[in-house]
N, C-alpha and C positions, 0 to 999 in steps of 0.2 A: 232277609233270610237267605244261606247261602242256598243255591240251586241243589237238588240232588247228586245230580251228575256228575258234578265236582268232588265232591264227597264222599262218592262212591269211589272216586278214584283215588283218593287219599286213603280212602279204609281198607282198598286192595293192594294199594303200594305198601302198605303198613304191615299188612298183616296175610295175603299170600304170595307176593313176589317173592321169586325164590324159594319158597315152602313147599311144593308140587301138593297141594292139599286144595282141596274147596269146600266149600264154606256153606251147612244147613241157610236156604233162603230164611225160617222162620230167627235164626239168630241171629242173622244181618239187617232182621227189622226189629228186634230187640233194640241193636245195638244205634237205629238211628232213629228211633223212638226218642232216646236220651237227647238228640238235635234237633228235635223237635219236626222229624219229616216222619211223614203219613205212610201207616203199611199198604197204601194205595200207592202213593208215589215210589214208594220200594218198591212195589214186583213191575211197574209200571215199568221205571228204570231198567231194572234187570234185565228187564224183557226186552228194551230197544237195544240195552250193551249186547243182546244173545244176538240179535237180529242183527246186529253190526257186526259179529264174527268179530266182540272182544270176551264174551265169557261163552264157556260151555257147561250144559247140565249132567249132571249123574245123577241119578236116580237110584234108593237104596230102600227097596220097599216102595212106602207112601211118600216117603221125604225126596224132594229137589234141594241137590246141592251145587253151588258153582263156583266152575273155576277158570283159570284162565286158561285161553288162547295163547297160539306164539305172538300174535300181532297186541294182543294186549297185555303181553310182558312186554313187546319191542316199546311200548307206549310208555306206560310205566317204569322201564327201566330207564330212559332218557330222562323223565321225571325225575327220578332221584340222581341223575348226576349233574341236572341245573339245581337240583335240592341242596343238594352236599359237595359237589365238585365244582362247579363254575363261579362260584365266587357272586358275590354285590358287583363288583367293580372289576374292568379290564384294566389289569395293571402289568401285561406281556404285551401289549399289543404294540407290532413293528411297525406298525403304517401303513403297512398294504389296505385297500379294499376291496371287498367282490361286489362288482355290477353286474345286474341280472335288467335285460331290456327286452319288453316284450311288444307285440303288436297285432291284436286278436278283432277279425271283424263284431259286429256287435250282436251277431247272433249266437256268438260264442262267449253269453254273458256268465253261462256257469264256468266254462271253464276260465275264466279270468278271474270269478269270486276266488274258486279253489285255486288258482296258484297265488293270490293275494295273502288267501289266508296262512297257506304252508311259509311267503316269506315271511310275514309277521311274527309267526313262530319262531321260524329261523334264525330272526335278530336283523332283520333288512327295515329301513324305510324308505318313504318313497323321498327321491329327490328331486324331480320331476316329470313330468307326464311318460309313464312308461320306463321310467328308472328307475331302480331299486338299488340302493347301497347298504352293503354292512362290513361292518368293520372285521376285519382279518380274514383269513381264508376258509368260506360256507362249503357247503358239500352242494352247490346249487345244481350240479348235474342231476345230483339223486333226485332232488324234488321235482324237477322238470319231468324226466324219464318215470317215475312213479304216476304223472297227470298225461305222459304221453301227447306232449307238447314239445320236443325237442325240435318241432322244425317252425317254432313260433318262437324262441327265445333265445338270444343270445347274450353266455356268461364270458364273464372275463374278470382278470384280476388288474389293481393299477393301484399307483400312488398320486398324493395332489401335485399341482405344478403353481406355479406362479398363474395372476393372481391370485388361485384359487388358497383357501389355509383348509384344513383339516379344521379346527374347530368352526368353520364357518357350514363345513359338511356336516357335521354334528348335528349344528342346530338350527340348518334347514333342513334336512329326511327327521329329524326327531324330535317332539315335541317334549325338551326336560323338564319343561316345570309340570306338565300332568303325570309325565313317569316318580316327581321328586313327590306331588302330591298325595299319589296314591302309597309312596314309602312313608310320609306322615300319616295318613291315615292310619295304616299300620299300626306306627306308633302310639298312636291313641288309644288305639283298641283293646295292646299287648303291654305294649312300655309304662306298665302301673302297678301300685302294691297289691292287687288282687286282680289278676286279669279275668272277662269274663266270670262274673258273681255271678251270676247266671243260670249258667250251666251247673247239670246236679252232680257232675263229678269229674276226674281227669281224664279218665276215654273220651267223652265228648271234648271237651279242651283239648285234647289230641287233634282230634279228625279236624273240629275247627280252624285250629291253628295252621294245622298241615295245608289244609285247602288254602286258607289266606295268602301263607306264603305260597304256595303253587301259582295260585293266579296271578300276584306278584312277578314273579322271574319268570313267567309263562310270557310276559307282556315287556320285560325288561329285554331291549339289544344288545346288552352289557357293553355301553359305551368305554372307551377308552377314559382312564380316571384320568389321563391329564386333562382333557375336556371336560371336566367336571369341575362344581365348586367345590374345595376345600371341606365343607361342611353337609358333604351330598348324602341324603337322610337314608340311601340305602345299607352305607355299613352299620349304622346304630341300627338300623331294621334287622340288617341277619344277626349282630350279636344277639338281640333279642328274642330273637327266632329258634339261635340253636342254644340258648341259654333255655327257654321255656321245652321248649322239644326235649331237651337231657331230661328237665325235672320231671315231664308227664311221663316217658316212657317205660319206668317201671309200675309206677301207678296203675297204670292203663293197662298195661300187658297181663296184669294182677286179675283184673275187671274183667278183661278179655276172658282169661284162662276159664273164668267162671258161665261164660255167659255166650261164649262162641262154641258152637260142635262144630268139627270139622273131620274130612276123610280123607288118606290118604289117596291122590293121583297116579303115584308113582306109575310108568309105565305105562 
């Protein structure tokens, strides 16, 4: 079962990004009723995104409704442009690489989780001990400077040399046959005559779907395609992705209209 959290952020991507509106709590537990998560784990959730300063409540009478923050549109809006913009596969990429090298005593084990995990984000792996490579030019100043490490870490850009090859870089920082697996998985799930029989109707197939492919490209470095096999299971993944995404979206929007209150934020 997918986590809440996830899910939450697929149903805000979907359905307030960009709307300046928020959303009755009791029809956001409606709405994941339908995916099988508990009105317990909904206000639960809620409650940790409010406490993270990515949703804020309004209150209209007795009703709590939520909406977002700027930090949780900055979140979400990234989301949709690894969603819709950045493609399965690096088919620009010049050759450059960013290296980001760090060197943190061991009492500074949080702050090494958290810059671990912002490169993983990023699209970096590790190359070895205290190297991090990814392909083309990262914004790794911002990540550093936002963890307030900037005198722990040095970024740089570069190309391979002899003996070194680019695809030998590849496929020591990045493990492709689990990134290739979890793009079959995928396809198992989606790539069928009736995807998810399941589910009671296409809003849930929505959110579902949306979250799957998030976590998907959330985890993908968008290796450079010439480094890839000929038959790399991530573009049959997105055609299928934004083939079912087209089909649910009036559907679902339909469901929605019925079954979501929501208030304007404006202002």
């Amino acid at each position: 079962m997918t986590r809440p959290q996830p899910l939450m952020l697929s149903f805000l991507g979907i359905y307030l990004l960009e709307r300046h509106t928020a959303v009755y709590s009791g029809s956001i537990i409606d709405v994941f009723a339908r995916v099988g998560v508990s009105e317990e784990a909904v206000r639960s959730t809620l409650t940790r995104m409010a406490g993270r300063g990515l949703l804020e409540r309004h209150r209209r009478g007795r009703r709590v409704y939520f909406g977002l923050t700027q930090r949780a549109t900055d979140v979400l809006a990234d989301g949709a442009r690894r969603v819709w913009q950045t493609g399965a596969v690096n088919r620009d990429w010049d050759g450059t690489w960013t290296l980001v090298a760090f060197s943190m005593p061991e009492g500074r084990r949080s702050d090494r989780h958290d810059l671990r995990s912002q490169l993983i984000w990023a699209g970096f792996g590790l190359l070895q001990n205290g190297l991090w490579i990814a392909p083309g030019h990262k914004d790794a100043a911002a990540i550093v400077e936002q963890l307030g490490l900037t005198e722990n870490v040095t970024v740089f850009t570069a190309q391979h040399a002899k003996p070194t090859e680019s695809a030998d870089l590849v496929h020591k920082a990045f493990d492709t046959d689990a990134i290739a697996a979890r793009y079959k998985e995928f396809l198992a799930r989606w790539d069928t005559a009736a995807p998810l029989p399941s589910a009671p109707d296409d809003l849930a197939r929505q959110l579902i779907l949306h979250t799957d492919w998030l976590n998907l490209v959330r985890q993908d470095p968008h290796l450079p395609a010439e480094h890839l096999a000929g038959d790399w299971p991530a573009i049959r993944a997105e055609e299928t992705f934004q083939a079912l995404a087209n089909q649910y979206q009036q559907p679902a929007a339909d469901i929605a209209r019925q079954v979501i209150e929501e208030i304007s934020v404006r202002g």
